[in-house]
N, C-alpha and C positions, 0 to 999 in steps of 0.2 A: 454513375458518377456522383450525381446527387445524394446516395446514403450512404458514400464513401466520405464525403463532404461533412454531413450530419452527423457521421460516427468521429469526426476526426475533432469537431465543435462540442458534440458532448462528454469528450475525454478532455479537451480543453476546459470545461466548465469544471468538470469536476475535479481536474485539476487544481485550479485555482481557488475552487469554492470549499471542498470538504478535503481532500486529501493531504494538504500541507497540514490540517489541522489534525487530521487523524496521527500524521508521523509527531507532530509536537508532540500531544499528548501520551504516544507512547514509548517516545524517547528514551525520558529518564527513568520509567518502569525496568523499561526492557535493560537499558545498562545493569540494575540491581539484581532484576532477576536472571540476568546471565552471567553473573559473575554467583550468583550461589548456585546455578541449577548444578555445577561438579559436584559437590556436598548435599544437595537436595533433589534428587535424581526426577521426585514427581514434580520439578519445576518445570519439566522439560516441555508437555503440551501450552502452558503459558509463557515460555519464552518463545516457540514459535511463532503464535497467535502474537503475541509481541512484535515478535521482527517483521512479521508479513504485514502489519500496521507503520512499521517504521519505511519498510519498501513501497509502500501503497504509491508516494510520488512517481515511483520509479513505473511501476505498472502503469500507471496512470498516460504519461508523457510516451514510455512506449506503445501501449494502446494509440495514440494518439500522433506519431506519426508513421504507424501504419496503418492507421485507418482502419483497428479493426474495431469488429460493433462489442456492443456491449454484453454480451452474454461471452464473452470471453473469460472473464477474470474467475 
């Protein structure tokens, strides 16, 4: 119970400490580079790596209330 607790605390942390920060910063890349990757086909591995930075919240908050550990993501 207690490293269900701890897993669920350090997804909160990072919640709140890095991962908001991570999606700002790759917000308005990603908008730019997903509106050229049609036309620019080798855009497509850096609009990924993009989005999976603008979702990071989303991992994050679900990690975190299911208490899974950290070696998940």
């Amino acid at each position: 119970m207690s490293g269900n607790l701890f897993n669920g605390l350090f997804w909160l942390l990072v919640l709140v400490f890095l991962s908001w920060w991570i999606a700002c910063l790759c917000f308005f890349p990603y908008v730019v580079v997903s509106v050229l990757t049609p036309c620019l086909p080798a855009l497509k591995p850096l609009s990924d790596i993009l989005l999976k930075g603008v979702s990071f919240p989303f991992m994050c908050s679900d990690n975190m209330v299911n208490q899974r550990s950290y070696n998940s993501y």
